[in-house]
C-alpha positions as a printed NumPy array, in Angstrom:
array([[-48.383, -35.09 ,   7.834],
       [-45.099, -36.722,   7.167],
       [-42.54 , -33.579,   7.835],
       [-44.658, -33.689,  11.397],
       [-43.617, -37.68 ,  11.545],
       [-40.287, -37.036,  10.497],
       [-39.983, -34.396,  13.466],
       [-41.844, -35.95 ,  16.018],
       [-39.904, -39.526,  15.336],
       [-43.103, -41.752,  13.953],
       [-41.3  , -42.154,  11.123],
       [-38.725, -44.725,  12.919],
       [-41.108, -46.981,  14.266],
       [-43.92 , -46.722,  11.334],
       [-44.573, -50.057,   9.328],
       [-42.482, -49.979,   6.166],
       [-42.132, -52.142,   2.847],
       [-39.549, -51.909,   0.213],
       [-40.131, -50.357,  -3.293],
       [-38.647, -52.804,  -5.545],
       [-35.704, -51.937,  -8.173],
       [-34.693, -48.922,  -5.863],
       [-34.148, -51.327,  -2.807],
       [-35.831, -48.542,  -0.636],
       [-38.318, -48.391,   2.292],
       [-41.235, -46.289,   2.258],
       [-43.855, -46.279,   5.304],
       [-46.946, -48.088,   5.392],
       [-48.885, -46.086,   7.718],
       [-48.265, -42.937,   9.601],
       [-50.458, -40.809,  11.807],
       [-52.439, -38.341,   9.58 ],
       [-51.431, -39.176,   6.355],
       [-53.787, -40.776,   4.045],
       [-51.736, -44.139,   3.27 ],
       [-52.166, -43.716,  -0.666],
       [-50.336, -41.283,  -1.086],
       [-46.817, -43.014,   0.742],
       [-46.178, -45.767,  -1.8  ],
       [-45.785, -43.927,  -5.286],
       [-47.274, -47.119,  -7.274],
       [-50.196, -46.252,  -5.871],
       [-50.102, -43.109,  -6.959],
       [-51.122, -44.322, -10.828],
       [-54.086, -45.299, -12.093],
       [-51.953, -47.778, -14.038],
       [-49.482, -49.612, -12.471],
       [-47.309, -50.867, -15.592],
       [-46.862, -46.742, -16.08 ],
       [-45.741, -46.863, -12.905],
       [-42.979, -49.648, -13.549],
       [-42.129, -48.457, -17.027],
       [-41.22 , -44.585, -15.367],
       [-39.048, -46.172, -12.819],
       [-37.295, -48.46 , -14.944],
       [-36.304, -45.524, -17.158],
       [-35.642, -43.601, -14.05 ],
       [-33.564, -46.363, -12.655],
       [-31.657, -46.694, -16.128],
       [-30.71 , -43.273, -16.186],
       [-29.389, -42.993, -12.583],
       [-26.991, -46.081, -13.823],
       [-25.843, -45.045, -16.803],
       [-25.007, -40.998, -15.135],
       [-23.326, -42.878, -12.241],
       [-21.177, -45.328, -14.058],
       [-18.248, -42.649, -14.949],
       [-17.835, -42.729, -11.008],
       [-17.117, -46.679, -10.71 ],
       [-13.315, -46.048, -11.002],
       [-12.762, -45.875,  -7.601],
       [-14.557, -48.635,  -4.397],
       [-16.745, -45.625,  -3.198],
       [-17.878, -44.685,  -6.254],
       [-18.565, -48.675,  -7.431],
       [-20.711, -48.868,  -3.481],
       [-22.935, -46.072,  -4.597],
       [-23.59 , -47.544,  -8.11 ],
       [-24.201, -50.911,  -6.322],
       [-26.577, -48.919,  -3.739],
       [-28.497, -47.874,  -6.782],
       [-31.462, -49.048,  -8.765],
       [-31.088, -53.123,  -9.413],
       [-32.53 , -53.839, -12.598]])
């Protein structure tokens, strides 16, 4: 499954696309796991409930990590985060 792809190293070389609004990388494909399951989006029946959890996700990471913008690291991991 994917801890075995993670350990043997598939993971690196698997096909990826990015999740939009959390500017991350999920894999495509990897050996054993039923594809359907590695992209959460697919993981709804509805899509828009989908988009409406992660926007409220991504909405609450930014508005917890915004009393650490005072200092340059803490403004790079708020600018790392969800882009709404």
């Amino acid at each position: 499954g994917i801890i075995d792809a993670i350990l043997s190293g598939a993971i690196k070389t698997a096909p990826t696309k990015t999740i939009p609004m959390f500017n991350f990388e999920v894999p495509t494909e990897l050996p054993g796991v039923d594809s359907g399951i590695l992209d959460p989006r697919d993981t709804y029946a509805d899509a828009s409930e989908w988009e409406t959890k992660a926007k409220d996700l991504a909405e609450r990471f930014n508005k917890n990590f915004v009393k650490y913008t005072g200092n340059e690291a803490g403004k790079a991991l708020v600018a790392a985060g969800p882009q709404l």
